[in-house]
PDB file as gemmi writes it, atoms N, CA and C in Angstrom:
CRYST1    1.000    1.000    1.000  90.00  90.00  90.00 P 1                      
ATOM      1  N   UNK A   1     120.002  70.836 -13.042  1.00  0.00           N  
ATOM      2  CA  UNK A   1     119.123  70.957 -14.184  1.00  0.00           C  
ATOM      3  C   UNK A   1     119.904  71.288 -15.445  1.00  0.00           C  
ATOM      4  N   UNK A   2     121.018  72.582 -14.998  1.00  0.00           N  
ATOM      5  CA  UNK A   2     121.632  72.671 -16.516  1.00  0.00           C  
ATOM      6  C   UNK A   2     122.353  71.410 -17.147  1.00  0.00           C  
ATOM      7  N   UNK A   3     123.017  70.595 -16.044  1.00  0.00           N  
ATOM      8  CA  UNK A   3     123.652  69.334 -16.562  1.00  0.00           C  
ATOM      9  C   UNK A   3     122.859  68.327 -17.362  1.00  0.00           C  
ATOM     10  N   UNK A   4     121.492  67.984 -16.691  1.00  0.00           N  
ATOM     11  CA  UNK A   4     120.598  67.607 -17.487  1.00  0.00           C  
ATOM     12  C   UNK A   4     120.332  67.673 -18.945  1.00  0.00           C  
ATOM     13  N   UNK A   5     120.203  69.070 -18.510  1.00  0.00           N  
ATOM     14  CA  UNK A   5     119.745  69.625 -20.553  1.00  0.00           C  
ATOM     15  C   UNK A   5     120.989  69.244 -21.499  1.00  0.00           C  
ATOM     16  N   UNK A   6     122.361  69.914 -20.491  1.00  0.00           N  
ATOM     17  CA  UNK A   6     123.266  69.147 -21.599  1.00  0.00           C  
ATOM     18  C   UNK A   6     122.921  68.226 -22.115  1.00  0.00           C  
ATOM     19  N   UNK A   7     123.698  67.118 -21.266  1.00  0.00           N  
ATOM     20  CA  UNK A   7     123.216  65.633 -21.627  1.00  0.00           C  
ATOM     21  C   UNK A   7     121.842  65.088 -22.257  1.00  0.00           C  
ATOM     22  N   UNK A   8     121.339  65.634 -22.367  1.00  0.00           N  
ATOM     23  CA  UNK A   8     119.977  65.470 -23.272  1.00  0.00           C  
ATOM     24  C   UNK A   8     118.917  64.507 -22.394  1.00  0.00           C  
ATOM     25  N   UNK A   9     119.051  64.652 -21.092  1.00  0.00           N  
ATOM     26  CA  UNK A   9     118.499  63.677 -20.265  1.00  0.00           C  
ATOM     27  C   UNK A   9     116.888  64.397 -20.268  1.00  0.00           C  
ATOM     28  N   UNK A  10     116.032  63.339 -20.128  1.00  0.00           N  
ATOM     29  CA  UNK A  10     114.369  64.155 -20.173  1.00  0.00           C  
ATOM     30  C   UNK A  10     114.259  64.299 -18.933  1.00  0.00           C  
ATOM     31  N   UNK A  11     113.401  64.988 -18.697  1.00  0.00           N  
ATOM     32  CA  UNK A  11     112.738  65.154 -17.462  1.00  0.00           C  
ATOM     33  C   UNK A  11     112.265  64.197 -16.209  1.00  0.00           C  
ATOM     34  N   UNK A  12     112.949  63.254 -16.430  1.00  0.00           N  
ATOM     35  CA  UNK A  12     112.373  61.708 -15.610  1.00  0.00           C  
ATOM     36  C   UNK A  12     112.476  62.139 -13.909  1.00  0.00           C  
ATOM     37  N   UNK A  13     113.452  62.893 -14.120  1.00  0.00           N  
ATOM     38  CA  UNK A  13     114.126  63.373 -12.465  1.00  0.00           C  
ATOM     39  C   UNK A  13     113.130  64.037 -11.756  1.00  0.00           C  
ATOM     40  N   UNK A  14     112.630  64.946 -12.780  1.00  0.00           N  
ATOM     41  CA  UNK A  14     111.190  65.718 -12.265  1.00  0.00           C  
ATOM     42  C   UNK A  14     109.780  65.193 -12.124  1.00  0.00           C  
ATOM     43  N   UNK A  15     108.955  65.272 -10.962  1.00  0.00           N  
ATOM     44  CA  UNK A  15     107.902  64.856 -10.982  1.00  0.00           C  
ATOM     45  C   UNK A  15     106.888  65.740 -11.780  1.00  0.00           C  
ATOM     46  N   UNK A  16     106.011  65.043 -12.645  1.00  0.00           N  
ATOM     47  CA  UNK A  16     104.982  65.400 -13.531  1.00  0.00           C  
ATOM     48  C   UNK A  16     104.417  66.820 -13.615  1.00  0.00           C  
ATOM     49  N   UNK A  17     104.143  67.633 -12.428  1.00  0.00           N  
ATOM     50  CA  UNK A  17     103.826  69.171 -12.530  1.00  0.00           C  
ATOM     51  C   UNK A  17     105.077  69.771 -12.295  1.00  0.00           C  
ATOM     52  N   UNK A  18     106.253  69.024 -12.168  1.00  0.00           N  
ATOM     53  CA  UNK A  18     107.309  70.055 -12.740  1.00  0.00           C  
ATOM     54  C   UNK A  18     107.380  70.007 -14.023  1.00  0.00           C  
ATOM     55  N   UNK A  19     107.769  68.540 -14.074  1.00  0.00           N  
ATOM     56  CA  UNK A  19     107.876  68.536 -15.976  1.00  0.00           C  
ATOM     57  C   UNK A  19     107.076  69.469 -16.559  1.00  0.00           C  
ATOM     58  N   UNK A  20     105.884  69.681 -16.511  1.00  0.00           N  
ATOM     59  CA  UNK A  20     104.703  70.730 -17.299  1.00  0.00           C  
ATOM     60  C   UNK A  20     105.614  71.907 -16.641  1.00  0.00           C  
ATOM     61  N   UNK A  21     105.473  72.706 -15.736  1.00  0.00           N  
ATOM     62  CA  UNK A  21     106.312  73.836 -15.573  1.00  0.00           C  
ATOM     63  C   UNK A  21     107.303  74.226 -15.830  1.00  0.00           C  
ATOM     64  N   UNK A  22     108.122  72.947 -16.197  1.00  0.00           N  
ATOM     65  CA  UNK A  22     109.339  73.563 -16.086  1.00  0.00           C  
ATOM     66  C   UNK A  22     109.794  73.284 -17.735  1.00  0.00           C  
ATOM     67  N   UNK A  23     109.528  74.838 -18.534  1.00  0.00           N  
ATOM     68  CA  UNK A  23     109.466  74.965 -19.800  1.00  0.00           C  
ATOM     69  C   UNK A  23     111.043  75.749 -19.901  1.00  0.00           C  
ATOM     70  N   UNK A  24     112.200  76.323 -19.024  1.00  0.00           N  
ATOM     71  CA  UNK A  24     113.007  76.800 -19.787  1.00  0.00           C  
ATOM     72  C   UNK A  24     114.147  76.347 -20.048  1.00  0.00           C  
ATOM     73  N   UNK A  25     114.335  76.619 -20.975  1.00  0.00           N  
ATOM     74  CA  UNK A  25     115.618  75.880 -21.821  1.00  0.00           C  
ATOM     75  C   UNK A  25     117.459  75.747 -20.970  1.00  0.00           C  
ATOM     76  N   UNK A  26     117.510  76.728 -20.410  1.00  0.00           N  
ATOM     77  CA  UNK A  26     118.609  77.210 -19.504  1.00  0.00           C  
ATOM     78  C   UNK A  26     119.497  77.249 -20.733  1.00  0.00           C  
ATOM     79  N   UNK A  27     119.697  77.718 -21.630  1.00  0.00           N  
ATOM     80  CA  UNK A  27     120.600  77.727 -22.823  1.00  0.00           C  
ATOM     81  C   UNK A  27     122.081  79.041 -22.720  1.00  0.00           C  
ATOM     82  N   UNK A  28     121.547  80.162 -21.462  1.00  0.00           N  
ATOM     83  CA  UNK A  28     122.662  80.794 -21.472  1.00  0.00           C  
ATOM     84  C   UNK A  28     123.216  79.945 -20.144  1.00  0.00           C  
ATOM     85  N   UNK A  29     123.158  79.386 -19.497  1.00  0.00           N  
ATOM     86  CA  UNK A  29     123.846  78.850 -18.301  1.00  0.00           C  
ATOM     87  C   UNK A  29     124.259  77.485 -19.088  1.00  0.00           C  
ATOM     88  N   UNK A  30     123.830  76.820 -19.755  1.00  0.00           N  
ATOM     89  CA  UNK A  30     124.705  75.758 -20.841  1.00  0.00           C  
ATOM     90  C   UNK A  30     125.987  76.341 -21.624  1.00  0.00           C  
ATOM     91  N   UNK A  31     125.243  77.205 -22.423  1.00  0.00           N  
ATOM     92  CA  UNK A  31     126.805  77.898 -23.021  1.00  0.00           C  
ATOM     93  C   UNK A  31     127.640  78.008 -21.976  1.00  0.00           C  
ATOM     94  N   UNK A  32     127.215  79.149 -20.832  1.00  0.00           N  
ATOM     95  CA  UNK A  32     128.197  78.967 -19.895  1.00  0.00           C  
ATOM     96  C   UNK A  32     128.921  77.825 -19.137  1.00  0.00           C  
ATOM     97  N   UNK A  33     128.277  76.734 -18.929  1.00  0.00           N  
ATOM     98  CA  UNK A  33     129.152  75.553 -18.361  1.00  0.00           C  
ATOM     99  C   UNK A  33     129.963  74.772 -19.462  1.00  0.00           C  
ATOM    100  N   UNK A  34     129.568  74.866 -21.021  1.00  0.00           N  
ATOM    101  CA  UNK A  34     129.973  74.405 -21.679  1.00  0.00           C  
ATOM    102  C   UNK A  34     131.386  74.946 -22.062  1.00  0.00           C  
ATOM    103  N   UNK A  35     131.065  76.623 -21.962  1.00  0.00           N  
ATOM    104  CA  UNK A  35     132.592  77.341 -22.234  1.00  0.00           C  
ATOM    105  C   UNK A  35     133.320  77.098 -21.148  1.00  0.00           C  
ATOM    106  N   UNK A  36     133.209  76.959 -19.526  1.00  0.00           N  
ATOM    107  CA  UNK A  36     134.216  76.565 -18.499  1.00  0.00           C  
ATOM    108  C   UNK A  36     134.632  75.176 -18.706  1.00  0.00           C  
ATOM    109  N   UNK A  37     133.685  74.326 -19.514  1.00  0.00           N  
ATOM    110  CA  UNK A  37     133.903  72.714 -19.546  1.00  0.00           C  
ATOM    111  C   UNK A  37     135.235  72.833 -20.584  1.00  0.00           C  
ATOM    112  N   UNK A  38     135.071  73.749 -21.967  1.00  0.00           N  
ATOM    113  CA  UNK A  38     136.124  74.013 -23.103  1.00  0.00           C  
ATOM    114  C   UNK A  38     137.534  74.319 -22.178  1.00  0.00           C  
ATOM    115  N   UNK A  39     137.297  75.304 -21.974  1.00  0.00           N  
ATOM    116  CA  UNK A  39     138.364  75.883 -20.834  1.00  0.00           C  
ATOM    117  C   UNK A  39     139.253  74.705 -19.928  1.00  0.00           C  
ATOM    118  N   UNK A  40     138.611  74.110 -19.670  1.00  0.00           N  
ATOM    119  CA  UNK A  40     139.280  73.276 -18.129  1.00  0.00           C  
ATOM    120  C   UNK A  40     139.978  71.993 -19.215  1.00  0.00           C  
ATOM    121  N   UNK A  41     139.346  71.393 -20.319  1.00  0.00           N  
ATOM    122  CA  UNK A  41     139.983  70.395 -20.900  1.00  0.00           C  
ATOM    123  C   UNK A  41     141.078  70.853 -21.834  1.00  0.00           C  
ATOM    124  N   UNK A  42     140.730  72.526 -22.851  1.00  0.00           N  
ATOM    125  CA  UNK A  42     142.345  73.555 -23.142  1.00  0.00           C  
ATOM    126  C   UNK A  42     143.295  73.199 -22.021  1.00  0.00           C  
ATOM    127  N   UNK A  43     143.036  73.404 -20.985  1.00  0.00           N  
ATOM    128  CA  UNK A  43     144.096  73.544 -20.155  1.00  0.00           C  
ATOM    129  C   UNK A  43     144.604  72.120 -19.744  1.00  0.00           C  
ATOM    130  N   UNK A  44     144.079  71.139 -19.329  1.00  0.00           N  
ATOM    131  CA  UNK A  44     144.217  69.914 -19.384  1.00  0.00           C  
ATOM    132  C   UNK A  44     145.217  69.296 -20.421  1.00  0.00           C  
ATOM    133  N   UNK A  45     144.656  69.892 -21.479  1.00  0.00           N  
ATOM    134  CA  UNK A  45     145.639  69.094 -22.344  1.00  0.00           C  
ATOM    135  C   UNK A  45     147.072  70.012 -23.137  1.00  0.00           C  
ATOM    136  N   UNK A  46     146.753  71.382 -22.835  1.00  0.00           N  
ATOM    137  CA  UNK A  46     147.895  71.770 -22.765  1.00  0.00           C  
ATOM    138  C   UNK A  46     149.303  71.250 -21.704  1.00  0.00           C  
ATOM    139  N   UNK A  47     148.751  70.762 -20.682  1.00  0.00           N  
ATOM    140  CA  UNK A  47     149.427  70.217 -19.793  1.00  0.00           C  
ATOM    141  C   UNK A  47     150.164  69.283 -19.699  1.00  0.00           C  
ATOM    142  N   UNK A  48     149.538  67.800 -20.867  1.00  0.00           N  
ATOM    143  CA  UNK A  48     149.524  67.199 -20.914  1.00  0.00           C  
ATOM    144  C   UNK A  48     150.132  66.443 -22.003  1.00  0.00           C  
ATOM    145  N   UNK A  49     150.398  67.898 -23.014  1.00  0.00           N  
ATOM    146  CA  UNK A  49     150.882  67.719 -24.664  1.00  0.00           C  
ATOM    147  C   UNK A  49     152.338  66.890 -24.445  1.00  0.00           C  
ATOM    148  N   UNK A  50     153.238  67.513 -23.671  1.00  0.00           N  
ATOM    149  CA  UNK A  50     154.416  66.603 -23.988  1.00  0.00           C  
ATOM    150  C   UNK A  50     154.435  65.452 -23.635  1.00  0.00           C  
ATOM    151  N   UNK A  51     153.598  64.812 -22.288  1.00  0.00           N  
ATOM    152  CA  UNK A  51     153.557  63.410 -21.911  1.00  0.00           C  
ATOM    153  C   UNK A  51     152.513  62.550 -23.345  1.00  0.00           C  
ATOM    154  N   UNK A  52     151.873  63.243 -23.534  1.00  0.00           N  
ATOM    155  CA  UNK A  52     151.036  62.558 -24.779  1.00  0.00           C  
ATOM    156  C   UNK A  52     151.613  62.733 -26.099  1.00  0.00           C  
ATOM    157  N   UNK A  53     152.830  63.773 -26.597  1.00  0.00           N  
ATOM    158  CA  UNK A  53     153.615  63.645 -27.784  1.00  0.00           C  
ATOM    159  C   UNK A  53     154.554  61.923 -27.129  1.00  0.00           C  
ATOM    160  N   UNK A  54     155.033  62.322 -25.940  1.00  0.00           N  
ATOM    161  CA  UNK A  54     155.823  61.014 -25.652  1.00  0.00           C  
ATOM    162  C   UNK A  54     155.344  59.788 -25.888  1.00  0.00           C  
ATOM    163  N   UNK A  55     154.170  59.636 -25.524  1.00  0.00           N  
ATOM    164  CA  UNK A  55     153.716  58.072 -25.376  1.00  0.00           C  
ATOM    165  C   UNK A  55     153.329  57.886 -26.881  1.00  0.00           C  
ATOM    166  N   UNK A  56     153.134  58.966 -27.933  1.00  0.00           N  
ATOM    167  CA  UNK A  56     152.799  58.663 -28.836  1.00  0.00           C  
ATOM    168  C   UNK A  56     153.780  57.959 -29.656  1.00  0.00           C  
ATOM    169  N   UNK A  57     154.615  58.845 -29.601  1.00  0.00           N  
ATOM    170  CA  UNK A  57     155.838  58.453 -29.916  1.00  0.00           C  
ATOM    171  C   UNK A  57     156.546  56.861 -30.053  1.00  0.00           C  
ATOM    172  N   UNK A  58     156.212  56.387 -28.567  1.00  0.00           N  
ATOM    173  CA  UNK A  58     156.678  55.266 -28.035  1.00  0.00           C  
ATOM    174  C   UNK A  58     155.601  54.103 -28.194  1.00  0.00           C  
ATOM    175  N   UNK A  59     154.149  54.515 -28.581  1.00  0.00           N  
ATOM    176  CA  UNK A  59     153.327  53.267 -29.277  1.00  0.00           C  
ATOM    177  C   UNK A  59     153.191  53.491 -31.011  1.00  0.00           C  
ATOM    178  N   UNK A  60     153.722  54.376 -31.694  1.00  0.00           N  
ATOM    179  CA  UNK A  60     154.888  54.793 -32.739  1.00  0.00           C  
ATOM    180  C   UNK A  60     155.722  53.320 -32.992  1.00  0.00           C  
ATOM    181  N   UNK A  61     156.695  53.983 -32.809  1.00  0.00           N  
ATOM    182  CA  UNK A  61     157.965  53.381 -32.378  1.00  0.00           C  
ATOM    183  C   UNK A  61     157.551  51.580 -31.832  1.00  0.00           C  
ATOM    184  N   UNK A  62     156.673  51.215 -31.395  1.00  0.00           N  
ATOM    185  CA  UNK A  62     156.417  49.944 -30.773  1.00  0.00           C  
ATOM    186  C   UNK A  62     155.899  49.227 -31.863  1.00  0.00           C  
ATOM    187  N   UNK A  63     154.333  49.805 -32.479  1.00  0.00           N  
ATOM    188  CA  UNK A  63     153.887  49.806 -33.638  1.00  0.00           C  
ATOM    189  C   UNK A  63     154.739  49.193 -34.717  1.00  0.00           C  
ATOM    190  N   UNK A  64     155.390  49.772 -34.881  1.00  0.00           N  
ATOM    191  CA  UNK A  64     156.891  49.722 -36.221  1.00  0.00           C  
ATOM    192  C   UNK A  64     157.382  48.239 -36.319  1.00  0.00           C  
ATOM    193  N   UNK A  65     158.191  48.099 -34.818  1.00  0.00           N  
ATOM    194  CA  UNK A  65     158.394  46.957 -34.514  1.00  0.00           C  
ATOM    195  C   UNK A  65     157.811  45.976 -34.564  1.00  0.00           C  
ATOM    196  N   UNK A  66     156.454  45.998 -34.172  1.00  0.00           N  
ATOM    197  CA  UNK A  66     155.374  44.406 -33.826  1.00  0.00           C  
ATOM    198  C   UNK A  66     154.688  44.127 -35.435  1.00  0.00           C  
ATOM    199  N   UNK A  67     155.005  45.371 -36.387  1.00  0.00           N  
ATOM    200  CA  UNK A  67     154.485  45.492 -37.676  1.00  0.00           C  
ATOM    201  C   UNK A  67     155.519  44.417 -38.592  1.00  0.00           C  
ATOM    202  N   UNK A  68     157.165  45.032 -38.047  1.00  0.00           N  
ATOM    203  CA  UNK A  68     158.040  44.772 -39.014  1.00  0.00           C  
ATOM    204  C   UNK A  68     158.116  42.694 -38.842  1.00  0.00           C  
ATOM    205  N   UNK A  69     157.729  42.675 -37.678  1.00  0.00           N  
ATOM    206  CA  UNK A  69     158.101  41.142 -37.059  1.00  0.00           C  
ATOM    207  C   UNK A  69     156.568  40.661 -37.187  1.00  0.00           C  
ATOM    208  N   UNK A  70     155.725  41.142 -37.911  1.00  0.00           N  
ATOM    209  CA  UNK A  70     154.332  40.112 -38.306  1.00  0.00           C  
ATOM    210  C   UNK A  70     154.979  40.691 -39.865  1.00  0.00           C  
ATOM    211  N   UNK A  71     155.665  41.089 -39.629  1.00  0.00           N  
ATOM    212  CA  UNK A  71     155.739  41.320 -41.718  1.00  0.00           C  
ATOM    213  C   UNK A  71     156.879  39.661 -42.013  1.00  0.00           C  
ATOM    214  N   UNK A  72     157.643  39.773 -41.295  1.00  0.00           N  
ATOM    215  CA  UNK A  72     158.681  38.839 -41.181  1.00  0.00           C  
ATOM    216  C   UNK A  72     157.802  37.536 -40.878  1.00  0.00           C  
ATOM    217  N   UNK A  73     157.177  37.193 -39.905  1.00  0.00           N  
ATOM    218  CA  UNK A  73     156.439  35.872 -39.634  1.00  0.00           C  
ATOM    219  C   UNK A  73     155.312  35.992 -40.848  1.00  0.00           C  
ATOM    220  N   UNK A  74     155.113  36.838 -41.657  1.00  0.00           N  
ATOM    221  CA  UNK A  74     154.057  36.382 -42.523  1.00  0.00           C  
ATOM    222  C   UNK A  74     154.731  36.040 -43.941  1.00  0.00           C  
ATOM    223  N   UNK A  75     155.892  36.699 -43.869  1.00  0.00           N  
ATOM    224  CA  UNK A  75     157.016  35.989 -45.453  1.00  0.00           C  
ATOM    225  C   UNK A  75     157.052  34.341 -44.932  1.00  0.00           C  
ATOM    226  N   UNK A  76     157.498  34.627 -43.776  1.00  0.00           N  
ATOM    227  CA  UNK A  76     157.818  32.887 -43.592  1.00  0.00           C  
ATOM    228  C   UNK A  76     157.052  32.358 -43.766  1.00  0.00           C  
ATOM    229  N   UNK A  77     155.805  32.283 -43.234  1.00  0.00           N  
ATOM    230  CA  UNK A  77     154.399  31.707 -43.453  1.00  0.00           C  
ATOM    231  C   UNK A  77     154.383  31.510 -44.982  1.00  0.00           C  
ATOM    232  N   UNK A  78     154.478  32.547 -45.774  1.00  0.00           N  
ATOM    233  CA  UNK A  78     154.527  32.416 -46.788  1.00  0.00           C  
ATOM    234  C   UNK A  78     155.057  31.217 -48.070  1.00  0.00           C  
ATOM    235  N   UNK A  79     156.161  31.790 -47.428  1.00  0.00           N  
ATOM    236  CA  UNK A  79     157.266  30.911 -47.982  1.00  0.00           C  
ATOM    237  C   UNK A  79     157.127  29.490 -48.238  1.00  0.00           C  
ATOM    238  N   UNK A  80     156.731  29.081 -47.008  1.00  0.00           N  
ATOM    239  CA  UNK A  80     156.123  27.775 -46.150  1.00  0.00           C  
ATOM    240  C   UNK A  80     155.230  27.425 -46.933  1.00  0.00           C  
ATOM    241  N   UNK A  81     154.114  28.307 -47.332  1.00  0.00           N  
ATOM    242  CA  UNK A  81     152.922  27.933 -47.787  1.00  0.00           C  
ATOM    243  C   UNK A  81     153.474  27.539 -49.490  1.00  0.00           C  
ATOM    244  N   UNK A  82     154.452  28.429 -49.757  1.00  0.00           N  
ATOM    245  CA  UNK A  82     154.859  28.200 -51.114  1.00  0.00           C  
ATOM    246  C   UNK A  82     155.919  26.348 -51.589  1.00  0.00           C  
ATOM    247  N   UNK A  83     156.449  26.338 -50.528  1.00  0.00           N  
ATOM    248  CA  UNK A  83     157.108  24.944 -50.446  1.00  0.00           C  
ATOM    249  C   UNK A  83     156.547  23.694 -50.547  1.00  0.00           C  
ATOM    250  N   UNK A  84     155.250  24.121 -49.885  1.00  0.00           N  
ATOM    251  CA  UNK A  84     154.338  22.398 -49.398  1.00  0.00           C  
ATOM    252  C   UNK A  84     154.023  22.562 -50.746  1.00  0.00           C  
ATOM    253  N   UNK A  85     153.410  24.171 -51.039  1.00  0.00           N  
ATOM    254  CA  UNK A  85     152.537  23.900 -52.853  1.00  0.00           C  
ATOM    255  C   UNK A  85     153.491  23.389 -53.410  1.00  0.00           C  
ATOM    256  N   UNK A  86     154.909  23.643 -53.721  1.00  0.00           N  
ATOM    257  CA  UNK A  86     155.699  22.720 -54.826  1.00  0.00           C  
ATOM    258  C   UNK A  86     155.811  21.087 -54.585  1.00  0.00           C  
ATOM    259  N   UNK A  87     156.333  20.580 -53.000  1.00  0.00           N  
ATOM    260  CA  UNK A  87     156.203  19.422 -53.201  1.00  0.00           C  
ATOM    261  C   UNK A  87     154.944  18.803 -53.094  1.00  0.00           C  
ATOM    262  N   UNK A  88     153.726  19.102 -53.234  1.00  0.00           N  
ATOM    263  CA  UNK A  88     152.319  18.744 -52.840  1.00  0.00           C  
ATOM    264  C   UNK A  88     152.264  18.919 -54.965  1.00  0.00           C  
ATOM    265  N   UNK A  89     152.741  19.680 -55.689  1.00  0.00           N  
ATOM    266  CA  UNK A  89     152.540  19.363 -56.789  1.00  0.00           C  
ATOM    267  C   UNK A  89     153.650  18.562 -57.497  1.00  0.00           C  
ATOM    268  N   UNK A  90     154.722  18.090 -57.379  1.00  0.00           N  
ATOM    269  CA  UNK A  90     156.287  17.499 -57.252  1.00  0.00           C  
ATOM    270  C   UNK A  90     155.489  15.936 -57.110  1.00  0.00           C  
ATOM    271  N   UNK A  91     154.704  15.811 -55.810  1.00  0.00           N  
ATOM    272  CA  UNK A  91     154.232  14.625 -55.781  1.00  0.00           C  
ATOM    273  C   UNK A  91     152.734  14.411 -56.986  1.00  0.00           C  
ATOM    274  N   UNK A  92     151.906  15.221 -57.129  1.00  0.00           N  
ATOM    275  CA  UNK A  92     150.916  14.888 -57.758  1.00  0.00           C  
ATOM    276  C   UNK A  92     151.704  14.261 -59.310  1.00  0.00           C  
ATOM    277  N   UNK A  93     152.723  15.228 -59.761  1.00  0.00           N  
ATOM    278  CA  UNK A  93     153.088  15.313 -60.771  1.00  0.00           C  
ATOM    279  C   UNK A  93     154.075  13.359 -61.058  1.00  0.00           C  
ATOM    280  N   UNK A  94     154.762  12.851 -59.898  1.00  0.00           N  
ATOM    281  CA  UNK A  94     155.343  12.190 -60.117  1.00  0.00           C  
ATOM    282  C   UNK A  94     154.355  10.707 -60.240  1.00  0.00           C  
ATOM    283  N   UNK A  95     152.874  10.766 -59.395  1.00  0.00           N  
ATOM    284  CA  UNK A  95     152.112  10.078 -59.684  1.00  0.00           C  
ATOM    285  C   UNK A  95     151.395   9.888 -61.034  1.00  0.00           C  
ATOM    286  N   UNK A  96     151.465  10.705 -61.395  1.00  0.00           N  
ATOM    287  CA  UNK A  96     150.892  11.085 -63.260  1.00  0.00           C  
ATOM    288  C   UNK A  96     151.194   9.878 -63.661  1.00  0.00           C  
ATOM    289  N   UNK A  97     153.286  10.410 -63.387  1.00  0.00           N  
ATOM    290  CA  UNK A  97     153.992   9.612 -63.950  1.00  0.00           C  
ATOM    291  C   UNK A  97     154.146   8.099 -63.839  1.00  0.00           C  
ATOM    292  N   UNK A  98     153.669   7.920 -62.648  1.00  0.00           N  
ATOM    293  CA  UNK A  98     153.868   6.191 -62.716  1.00  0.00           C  
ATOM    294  C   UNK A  98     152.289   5.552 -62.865  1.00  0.00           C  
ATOM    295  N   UNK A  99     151.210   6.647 -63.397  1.00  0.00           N  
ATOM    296  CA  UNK A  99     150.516   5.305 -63.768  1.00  0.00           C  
ATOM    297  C   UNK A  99     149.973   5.561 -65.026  1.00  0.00           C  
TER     298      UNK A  99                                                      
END                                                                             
């Protein structure tokens, strides 16, 4: 039941003259599972800090790389895109000229 209330789940679990009876909130046994729930994931991730500074680190570090090499394939692209525009106007321009 206290898990329930957490989760904000209604009363569906209960049949109809419970639902009507069953008016209490359980709000100190929530705090309480909620402060052992705080507790157990503190500790969890204290545990867990240097493997998760590491990997951060290393999708960091990966990041950088896959950034610097779409920075590089997008100059080229670029570039590319800038070349066709000159001879795509090189040609418009030389047609002017011959008629």
């Amino acid at each position: 039941m206290v898990a329930d209330k957490i989760l904000a789940h209604s009363g569906a679990a209960l049949d109809s003259v419970a639902r009507i009876y069953q008016r209490y909130g359980f709000e100190a046994e929530r705090a309480a599972a909620l402060n052992l729930w705080a507790e157990y994931v503190t500790a969890c991730a204290a545990k867990a800090a240097p493997a998760v500074a590491a990997r951060v680190a290393e999708n960091a570090r990966r990041r950088a790389e896959q950034g610097a090499a779409k920075w590089a394939a997008s100059l080229a692209r670029r570039a590319a895109k800038a070349a066709e525009r000159k001879r795509r106007l090189r040609r418009q321009d030389e047609f002017r000229r011959a008629s």
